[in-house]
LOLUMNU-107483 format. One record per residue (C-alpha): residue in one letter; x, y, z. Coordinates in pm, 1 decimal. Layout:
N
res_x_y_z
A_X_Y_Z;
...
END
This chain:
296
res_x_y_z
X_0.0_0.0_0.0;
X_172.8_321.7_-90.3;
X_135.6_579.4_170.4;
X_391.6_826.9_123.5;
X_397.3_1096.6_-100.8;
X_668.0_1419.8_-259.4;
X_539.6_1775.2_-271.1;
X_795.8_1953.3_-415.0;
X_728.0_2291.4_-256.3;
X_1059.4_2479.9_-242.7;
X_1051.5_2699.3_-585.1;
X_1040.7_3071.0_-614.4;
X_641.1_3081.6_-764.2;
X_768.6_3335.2_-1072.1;
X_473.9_3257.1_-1264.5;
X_277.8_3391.0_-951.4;
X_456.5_3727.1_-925.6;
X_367.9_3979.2_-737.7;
X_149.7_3781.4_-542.4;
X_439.6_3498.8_-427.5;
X_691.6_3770.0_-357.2;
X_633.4_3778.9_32.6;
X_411.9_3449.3_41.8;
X_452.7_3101.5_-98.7;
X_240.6_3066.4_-404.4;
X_95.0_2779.8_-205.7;
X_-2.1_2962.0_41.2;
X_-234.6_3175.5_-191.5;
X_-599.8_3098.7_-97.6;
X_-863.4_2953.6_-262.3;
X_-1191.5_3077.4_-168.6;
X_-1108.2_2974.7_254.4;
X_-787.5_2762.9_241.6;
X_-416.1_2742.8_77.4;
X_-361.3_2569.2_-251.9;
X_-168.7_2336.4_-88.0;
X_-453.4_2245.5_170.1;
X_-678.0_2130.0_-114.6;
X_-400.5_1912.8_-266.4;
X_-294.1_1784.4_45.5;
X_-671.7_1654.5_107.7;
X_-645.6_1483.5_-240.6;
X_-369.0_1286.0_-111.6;
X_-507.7_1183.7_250.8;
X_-827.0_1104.9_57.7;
X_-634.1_830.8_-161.2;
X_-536.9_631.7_141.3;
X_-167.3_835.0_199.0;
X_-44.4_887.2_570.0;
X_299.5_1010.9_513.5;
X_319.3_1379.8_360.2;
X_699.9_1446.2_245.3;
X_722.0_1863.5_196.9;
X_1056.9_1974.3_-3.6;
X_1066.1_2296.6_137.3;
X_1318.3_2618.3_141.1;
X_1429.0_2823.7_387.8;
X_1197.6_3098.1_257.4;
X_850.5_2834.6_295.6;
X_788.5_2823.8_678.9;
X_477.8_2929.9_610.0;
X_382.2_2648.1_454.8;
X_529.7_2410.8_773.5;
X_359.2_2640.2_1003.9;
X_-15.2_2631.2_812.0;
X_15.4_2217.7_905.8;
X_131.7_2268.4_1261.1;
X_-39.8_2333.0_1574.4;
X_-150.8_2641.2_1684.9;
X_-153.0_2641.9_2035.9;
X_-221.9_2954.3_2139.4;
X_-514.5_3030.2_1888.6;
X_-689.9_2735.5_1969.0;
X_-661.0_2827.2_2287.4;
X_-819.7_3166.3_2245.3;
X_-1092.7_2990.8_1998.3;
X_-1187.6_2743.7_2247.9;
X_-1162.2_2991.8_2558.5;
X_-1444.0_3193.0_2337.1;
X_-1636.3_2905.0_2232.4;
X_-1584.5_2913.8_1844.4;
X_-1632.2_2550.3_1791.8;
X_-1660.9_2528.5_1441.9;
X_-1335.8_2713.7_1374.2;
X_-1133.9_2523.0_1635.0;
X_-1255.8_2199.4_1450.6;
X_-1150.4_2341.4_1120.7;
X_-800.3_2437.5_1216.8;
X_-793.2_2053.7_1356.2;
X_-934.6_1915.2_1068.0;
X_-607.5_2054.4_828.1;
X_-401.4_1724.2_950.0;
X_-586.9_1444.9_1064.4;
X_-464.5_1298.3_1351.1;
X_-284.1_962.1_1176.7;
X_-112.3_1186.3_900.4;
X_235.5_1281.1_944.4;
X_371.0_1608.2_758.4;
X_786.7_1567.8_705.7;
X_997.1_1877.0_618.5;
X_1294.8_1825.1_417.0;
X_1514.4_2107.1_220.1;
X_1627.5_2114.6_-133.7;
X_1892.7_2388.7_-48.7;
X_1947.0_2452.9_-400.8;
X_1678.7_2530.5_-702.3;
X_1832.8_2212.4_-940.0;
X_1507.3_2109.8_-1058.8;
X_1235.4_1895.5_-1044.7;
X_1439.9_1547.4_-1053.5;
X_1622.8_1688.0_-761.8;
X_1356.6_1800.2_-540.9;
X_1204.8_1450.0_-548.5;
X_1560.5_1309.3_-472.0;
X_1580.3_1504.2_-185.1;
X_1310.2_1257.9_-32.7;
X_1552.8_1009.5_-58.7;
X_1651.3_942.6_331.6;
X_1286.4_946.4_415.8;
X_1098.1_783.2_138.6;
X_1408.8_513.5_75.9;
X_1470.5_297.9_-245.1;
X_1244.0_36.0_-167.4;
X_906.1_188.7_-106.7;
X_652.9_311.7_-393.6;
X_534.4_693.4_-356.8;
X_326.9_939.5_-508.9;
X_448.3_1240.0_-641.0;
X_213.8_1590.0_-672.8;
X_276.7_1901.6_-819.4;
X_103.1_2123.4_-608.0;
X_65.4_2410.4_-845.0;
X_-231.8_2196.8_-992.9;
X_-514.2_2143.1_-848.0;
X_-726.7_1809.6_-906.6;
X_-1112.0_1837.3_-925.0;
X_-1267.8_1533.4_-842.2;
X_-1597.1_1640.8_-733.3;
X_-1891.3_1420.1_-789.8;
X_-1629.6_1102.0_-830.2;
X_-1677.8_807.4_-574.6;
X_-1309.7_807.3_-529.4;
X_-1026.9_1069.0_-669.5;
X_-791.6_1000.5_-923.5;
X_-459.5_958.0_-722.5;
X_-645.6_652.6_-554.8;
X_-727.1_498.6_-914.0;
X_-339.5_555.7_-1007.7;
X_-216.1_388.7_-669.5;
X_-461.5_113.9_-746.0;
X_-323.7_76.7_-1095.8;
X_8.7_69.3_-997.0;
X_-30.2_-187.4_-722.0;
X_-232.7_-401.7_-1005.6;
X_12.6_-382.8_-1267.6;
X_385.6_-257.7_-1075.6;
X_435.1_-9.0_-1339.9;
X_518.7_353.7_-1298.0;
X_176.9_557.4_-1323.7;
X_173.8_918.3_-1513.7;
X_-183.0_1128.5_-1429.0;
X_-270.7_1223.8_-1787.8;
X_-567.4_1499.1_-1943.9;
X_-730.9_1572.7_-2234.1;
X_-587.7_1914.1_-2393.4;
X_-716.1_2093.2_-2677.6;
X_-554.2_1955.4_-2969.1;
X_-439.7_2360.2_-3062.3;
X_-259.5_2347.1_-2710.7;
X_-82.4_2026.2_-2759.5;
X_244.6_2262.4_-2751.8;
X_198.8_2364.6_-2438.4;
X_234.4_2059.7_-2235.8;
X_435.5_1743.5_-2229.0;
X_226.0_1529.4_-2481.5;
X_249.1_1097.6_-2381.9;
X_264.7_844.7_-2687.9;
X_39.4_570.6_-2603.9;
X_143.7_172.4_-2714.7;
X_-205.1_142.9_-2902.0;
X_-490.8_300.8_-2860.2;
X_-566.0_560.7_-2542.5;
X_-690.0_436.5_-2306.8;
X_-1021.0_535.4_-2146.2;
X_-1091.1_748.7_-1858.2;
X_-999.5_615.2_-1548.1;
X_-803.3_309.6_-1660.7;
X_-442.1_279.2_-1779.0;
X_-174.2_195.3_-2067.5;
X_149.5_167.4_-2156.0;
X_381.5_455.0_-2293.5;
X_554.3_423.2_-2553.3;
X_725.7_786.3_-2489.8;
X_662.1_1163.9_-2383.9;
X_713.8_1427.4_-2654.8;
X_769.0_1752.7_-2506.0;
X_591.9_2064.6_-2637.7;
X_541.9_1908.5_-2940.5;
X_392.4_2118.4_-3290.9;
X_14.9_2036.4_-3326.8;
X_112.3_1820.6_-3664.2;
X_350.9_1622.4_-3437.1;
X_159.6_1539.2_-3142.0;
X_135.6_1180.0_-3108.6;
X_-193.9_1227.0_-2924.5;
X_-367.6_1477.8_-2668.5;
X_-347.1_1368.0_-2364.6;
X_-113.0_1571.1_-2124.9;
X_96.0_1495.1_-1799.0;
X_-40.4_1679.3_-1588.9;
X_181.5_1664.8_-1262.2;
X_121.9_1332.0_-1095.5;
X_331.0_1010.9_-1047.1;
X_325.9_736.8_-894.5;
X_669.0_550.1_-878.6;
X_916.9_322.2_-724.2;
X_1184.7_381.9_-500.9;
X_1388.7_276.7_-738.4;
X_1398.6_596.7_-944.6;
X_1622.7_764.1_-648.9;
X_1823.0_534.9_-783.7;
X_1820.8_674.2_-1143.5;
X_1762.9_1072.6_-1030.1;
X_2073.2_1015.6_-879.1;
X_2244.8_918.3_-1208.5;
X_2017.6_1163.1_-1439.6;
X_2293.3_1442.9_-1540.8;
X_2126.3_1805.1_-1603.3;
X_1894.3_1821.7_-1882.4;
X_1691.0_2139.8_-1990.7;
X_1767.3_2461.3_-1793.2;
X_2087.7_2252.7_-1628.5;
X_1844.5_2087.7_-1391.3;
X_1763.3_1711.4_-1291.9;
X_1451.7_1702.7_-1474.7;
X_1222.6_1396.2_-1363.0;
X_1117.1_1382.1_-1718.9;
X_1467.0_1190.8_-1776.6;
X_1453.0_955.6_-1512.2;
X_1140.3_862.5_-1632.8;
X_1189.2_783.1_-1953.8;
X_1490.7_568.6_-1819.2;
X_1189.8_372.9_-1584.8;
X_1017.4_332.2_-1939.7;
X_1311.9_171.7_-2119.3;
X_1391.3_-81.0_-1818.6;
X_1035.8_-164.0_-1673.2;
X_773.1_42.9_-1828.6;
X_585.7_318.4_-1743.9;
X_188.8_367.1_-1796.8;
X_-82.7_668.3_-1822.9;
X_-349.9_692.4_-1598.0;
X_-602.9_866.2_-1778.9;
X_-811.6_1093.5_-1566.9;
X_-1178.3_1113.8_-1505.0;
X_-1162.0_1496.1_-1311.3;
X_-1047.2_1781.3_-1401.2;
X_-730.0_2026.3_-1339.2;
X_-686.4_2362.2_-1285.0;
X_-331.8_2515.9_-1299.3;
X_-282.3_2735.9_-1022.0;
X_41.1_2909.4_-1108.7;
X_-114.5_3073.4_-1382.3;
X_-353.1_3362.8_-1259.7;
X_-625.4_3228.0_-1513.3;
X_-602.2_2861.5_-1384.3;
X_-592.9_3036.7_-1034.0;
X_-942.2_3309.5_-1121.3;
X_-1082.2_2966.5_-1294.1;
X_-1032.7_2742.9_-991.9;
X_-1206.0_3014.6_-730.8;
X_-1435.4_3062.1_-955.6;
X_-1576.6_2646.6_-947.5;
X_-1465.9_2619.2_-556.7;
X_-1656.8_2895.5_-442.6;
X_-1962.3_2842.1_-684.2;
X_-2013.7_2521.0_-477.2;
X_-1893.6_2629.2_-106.7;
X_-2117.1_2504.7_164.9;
X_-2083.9_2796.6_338.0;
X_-2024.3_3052.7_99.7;
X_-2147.2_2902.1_-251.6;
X_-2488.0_3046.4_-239.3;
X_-2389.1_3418.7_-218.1;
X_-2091.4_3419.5_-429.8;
X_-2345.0_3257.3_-710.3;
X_-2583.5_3570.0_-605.8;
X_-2280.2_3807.4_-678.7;
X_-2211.1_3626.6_-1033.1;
X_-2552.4_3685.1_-1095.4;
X_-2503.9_4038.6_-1005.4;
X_-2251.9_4116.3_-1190.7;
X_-2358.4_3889.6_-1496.5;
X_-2634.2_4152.6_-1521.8;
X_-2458.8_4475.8_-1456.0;
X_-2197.4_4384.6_-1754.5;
END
């Protein structure tokens, strides 16, 4: 049973500028919580106990959000505030451990994750999440992450989350080449390759990594080989492919959908669906898009 996973936390946030210049961009809210609340949830929700931050000096915010707050509960208890105590406790359920470890220099995404080394070790499977992207799995009886971790404990192959993209924004993204035919939401198949970026003309389909893994151990293993690729960083792209070469590596085809939160659309986009649907709030923000639908 996997239970561990890698949030690689410890980059700058440029794409979030201004708005990450005194904050982490995971710390920017959506609607009543952090980004990185909402994607830590998705992982407790697929069954993982073990948390694995890859944090900078500059992130204690982040560390701080998951810790306790003794004093303000205190002060929310000594005036009777229930329901926000319970929130604040709700953040980190009791049998979930958060572990802080530093990538001390920005060398990529291959070396964030091998970072995790000493606590994940080479012979235990993790996941691995991207926390600028959030996962929407609203409506699904369980998320996607917990479909992946399935698939990989059914088949012991490497599992990459993968979207549908618009077919003119196959440039954008890192674009998988399936062995065969696609397969169908929320089951998996082998790669036969990643094509980065490619032209529209070149794409060998449309369906898009979309920032998370499930892998073994044993790819410490090969980060720790992988030399500096693009940008002169240990990109986790090239470890990867390495996996696919000696084992195979599959795509997990999503049934939800994503939202990237480092980009401010992705970010306006993602408040606008979370807050539509709030329990508490969801009823008068859809009065104020109502508003404003008929004032414009």
């Amino acid at each position: 049973m996997i239970r561990k996973v890698v949030l690689p936390v410890a980059g700058f946030g440029t794409r979030c500028l201004p708005a990450s210049k005194a904050i982490p961009k995971e710390m920017i809210t959506i609607v009543d919580r952090p980004v990185i609340q909402y994607v830590v949830s998705e992982a407790v929700a697929a069954g993982i106990r073990d948390i694995v931050l890859v944090t900078h000096a500059s992130k204690s915010a982040i560390e701080n959000h998951f810790d306790t707050h003794y004093e303000l509960e205190a002060t929310l208890a000594a005036k009777n505030k229930q329901e926000l105590l319970d929130e604040l406790r709700a953040i980190v359920p009791a049998d979930v451990n958060i572990i802080s470890v530093r990538q001390h220099e920005p060398l990529g995404l291959g070396h964030a994750v091998l970072c995790a080394r000493s606590v994940i070790g080479d012979d235990e499977p993790f996941a691995v999440l991207l926390p600028d992207v959030l996962v929407d799995d609203d409506g699904l009886e369980r998320n996607d992450l917990a479909g992946m971790i399935e698939a990989f404990e059914s088949t012991g192959r490497s599992q990459l989350m993968v979207e549908d993209v618009p077919w003119e924004n196959v440039h954008k993204y890192g674009i998988v080449s399936p062995e065969g035919e696609p397969p169908a939401a929320g089951k998996s198949c082998p790669l036969a390759g990643v094509v980065e970026k490619p032209a529209r003309e070149e794409a060998p389909s449309n369906l898009a990594v979309i920032g998370r893994y499930v892998l073994p151990g044993s790819i410490f293993s090969l980060l720790a080989e992988t030399p500096p690729g693009a940008g002169d960083e240990i990109q986790l792209t090239d470890a990867i492919e390495t996996l696919r070469q000696r084992d195979g590596v599959d795509a997990w085809r999503m049934r939800g959908k994503t939202y990237d939160c480092g980009h401010q659309l992705g970010y306006l986009e993602a408040t606008l669906v979370y807050a539509r649907r709030h329990p508490r709030f969801g009823e008068g923000f859809r009065e104020l898009l109502a508003r404003y639908s008929q004032a414009g």
